[in-house]
MDTraj code that builds the backbone (N, CA, C; nanometers):
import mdtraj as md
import numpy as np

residues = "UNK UNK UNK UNK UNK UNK UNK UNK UNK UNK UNK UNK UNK UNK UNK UNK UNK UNK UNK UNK UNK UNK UNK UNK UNK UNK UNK UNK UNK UNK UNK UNK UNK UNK UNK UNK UNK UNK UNK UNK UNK UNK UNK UNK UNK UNK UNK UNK UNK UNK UNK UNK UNK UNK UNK UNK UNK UNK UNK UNK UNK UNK UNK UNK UNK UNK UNK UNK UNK UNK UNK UNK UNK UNK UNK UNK UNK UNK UNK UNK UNK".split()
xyz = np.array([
    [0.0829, -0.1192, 0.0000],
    [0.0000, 0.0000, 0.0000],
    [0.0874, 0.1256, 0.0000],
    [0.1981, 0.1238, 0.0667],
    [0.2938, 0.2495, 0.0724],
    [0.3625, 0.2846, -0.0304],
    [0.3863, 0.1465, -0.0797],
    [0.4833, 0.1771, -0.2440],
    [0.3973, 0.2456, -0.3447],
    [0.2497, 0.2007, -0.3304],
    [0.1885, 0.2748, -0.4516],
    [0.0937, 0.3798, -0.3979],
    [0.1444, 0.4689, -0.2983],
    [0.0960, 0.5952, -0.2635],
    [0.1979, 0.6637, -0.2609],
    [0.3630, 0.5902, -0.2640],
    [0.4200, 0.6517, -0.3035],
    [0.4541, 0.6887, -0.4490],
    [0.4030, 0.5925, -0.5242],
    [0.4080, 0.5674, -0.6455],
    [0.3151, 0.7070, -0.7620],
    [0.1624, 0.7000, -0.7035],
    [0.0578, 0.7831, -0.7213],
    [0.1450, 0.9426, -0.6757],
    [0.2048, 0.9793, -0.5541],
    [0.2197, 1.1154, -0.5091],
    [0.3311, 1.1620, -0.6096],
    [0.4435, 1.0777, -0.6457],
    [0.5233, 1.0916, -0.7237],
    [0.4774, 1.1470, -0.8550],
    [0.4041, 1.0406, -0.8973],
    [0.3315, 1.0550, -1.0611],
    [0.2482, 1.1923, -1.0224],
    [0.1859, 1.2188, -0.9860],
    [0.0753, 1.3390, -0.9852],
    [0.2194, 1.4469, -0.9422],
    [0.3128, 1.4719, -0.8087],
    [0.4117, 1.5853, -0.8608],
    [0.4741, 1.5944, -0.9565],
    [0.5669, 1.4755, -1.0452],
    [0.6172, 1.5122, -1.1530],
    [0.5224, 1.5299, -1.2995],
    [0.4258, 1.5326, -1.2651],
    [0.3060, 1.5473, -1.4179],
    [0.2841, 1.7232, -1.3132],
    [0.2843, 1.7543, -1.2573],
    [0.2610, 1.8855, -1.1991],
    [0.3570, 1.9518, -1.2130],
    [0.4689, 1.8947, -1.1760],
    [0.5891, 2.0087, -1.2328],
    [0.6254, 2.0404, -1.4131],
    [0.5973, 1.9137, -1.4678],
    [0.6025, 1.8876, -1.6254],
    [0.5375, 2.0365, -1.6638],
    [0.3896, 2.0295, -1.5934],
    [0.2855, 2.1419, -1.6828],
    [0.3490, 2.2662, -1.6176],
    [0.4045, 2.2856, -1.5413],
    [0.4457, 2.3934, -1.4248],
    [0.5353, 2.4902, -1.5191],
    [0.6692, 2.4097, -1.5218],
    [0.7310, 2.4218, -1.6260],
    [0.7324, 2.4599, -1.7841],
    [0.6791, 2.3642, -1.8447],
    [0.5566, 2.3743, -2.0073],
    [0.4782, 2.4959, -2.0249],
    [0.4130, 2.5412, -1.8952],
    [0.3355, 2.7191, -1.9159],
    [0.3960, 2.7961, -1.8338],
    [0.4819, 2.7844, -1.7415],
    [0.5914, 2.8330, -1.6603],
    [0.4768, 2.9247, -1.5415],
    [0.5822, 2.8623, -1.4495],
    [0.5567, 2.8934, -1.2982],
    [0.5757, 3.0481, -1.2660],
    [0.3874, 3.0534, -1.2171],
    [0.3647, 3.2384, -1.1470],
    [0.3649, 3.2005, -1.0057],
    [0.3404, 3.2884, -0.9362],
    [0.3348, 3.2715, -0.7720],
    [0.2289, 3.1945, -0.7279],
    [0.1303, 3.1877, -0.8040],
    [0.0121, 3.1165, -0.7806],
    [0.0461, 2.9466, -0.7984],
    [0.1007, 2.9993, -0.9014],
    [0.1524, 2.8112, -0.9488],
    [0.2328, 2.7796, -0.8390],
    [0.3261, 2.8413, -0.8136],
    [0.4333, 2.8121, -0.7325],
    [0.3946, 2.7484, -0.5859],
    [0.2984, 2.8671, -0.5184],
    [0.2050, 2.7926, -0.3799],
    [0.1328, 2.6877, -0.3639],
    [0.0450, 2.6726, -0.5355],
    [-0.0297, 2.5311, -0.5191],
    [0.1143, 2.4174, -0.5370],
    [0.1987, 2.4410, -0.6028],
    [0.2992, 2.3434, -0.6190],
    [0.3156, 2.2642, -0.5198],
    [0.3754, 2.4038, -0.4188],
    [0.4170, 2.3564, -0.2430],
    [0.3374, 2.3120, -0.1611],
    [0.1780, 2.3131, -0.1916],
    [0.0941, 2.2392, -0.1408],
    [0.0693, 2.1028, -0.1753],
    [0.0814, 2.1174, -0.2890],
    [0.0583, 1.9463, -0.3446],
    [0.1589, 1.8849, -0.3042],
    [0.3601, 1.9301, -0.2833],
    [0.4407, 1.8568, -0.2136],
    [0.4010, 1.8427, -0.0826],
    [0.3362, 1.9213, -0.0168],
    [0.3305, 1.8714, 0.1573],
    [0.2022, 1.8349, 0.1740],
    [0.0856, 1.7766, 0.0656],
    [0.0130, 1.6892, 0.1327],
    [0.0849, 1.5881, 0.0770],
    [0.1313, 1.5692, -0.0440],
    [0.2033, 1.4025, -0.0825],
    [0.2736, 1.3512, 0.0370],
    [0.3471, 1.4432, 0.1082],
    [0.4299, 1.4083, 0.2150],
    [0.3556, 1.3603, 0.3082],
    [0.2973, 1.4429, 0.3653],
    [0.1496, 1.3532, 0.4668],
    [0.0629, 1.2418, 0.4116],
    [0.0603, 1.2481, 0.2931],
    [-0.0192, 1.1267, 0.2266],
    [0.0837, 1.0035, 0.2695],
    [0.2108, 1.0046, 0.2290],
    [0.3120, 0.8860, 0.2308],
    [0.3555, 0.8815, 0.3678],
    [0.3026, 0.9555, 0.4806],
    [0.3484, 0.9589, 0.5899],
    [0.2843, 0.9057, 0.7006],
    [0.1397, 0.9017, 0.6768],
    [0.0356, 0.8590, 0.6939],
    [-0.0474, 0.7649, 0.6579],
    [0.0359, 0.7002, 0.5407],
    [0.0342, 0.5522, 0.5102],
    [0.1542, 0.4670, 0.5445],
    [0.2569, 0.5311, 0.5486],
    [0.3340, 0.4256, 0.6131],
    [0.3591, 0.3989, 0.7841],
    [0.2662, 0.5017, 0.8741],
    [0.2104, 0.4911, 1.0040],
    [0.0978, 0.4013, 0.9900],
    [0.0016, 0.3617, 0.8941],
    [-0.0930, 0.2680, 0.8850],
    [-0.0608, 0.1876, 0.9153],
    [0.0365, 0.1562, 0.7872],
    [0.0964, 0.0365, 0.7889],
    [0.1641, -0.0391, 0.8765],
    [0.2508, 0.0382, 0.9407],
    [0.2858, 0.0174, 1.0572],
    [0.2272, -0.0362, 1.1835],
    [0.0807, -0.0093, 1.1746],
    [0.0045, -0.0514, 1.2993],
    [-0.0468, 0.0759, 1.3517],
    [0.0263, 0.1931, 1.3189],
    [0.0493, 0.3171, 1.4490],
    [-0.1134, 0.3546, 1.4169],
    [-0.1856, 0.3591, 1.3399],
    [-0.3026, 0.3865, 1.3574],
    [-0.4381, 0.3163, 1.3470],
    [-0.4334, 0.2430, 1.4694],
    [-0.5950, 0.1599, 1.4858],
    [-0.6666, 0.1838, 1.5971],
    [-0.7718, 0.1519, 1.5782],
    [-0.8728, 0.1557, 1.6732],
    [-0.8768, 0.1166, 1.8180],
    [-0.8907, 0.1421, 1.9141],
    [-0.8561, 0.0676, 2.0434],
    [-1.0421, 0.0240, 2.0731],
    [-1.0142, -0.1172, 2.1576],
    [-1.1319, -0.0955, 2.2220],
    [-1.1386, -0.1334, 2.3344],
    [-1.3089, -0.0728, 2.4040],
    [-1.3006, -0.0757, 2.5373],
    [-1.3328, -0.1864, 2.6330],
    [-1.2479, -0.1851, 2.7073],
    [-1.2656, -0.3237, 2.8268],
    [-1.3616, -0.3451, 2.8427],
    [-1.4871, -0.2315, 2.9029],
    [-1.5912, -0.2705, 2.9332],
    [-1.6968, -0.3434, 2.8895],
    [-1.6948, -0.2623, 2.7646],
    [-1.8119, -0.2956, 2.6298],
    [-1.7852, -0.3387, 2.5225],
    [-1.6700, -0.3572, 2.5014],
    [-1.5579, -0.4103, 2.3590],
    [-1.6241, -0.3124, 2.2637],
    [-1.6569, -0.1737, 2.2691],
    [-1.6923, -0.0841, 2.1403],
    [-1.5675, -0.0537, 2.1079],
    [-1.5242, 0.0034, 1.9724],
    [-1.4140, 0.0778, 1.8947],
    [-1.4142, 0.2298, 1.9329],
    [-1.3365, 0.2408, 2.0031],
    [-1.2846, 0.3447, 2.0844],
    [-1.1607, 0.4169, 1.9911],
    [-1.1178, 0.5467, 2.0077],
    [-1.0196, 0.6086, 1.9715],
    [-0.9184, 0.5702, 2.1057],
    [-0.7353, 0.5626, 2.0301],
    [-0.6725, 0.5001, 2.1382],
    [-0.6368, 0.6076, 2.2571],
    [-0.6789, 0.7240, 2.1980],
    [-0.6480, 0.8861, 2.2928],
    [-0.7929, 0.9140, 2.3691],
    [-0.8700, 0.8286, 2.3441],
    [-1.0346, 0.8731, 2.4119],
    [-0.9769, 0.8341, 2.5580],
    [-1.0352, 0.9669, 2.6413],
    [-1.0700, 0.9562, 2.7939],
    [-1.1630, 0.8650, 2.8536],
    [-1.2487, 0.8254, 2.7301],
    [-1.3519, 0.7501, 2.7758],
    [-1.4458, 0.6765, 2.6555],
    [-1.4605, 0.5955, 2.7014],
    [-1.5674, 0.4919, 2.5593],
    [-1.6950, 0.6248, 2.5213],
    [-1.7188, 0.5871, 2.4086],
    [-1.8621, 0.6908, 2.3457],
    [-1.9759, 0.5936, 2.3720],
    [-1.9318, 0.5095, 2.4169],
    [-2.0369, 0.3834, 2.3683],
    [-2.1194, 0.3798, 2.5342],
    [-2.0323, 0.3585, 2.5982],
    [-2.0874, 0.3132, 2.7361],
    [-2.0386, 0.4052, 2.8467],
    [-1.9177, 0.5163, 2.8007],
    [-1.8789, 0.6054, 2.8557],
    [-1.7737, 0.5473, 3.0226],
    [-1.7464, 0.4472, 2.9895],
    [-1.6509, 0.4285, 3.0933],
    [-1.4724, 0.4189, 3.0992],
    [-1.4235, 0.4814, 3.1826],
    [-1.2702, 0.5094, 3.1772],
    [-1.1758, 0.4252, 3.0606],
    [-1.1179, 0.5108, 2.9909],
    [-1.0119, 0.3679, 2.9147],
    [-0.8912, 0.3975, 2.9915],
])
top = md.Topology()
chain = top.add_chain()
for i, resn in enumerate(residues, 1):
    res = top.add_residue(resn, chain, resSeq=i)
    for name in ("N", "CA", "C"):
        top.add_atom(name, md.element.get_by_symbol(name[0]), res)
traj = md.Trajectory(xyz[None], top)
């Protein structure tokens, strides 16, 4: 999954810089540019924390609902995690 989100962020910046280049870069171009590099970066950064495990669901002792692993407390049954 990481190789081909890295694969996709790659292809979509260098087809973005291609046209960038091809009608040449104003300030406007230039900012969306730097935006599209720093969500690709969070895109590939945030899949390879997936992947990793680093982001799943916790659940709760009490009630076994799917809890967030930072919740103070279940939504479900509302008791301490």
């Amino acid at each position: 999954m990481t190789k081909l989100v890295v694969a996709v962020v790659v292809l979509g910046l260098s087809v973005s810089l291609a046209i960038g280049l091809a009608r040449g870069f104003d300030a406007t171009a230039v900012v969306i540019f730097v935006f599209l590099v720093a969500v690709g970066a969070l895109s590939v950064a945030a899949s390879a924390r997936f992947r990793a495990g680093g982001i799943t669901p916790g659940t709760c002792s009490e009630c076994g609902g799917l809890i967030s692993p930072n919740a103070p407390y279940c939504k479900h049954c509302g008791a301490p995690t």
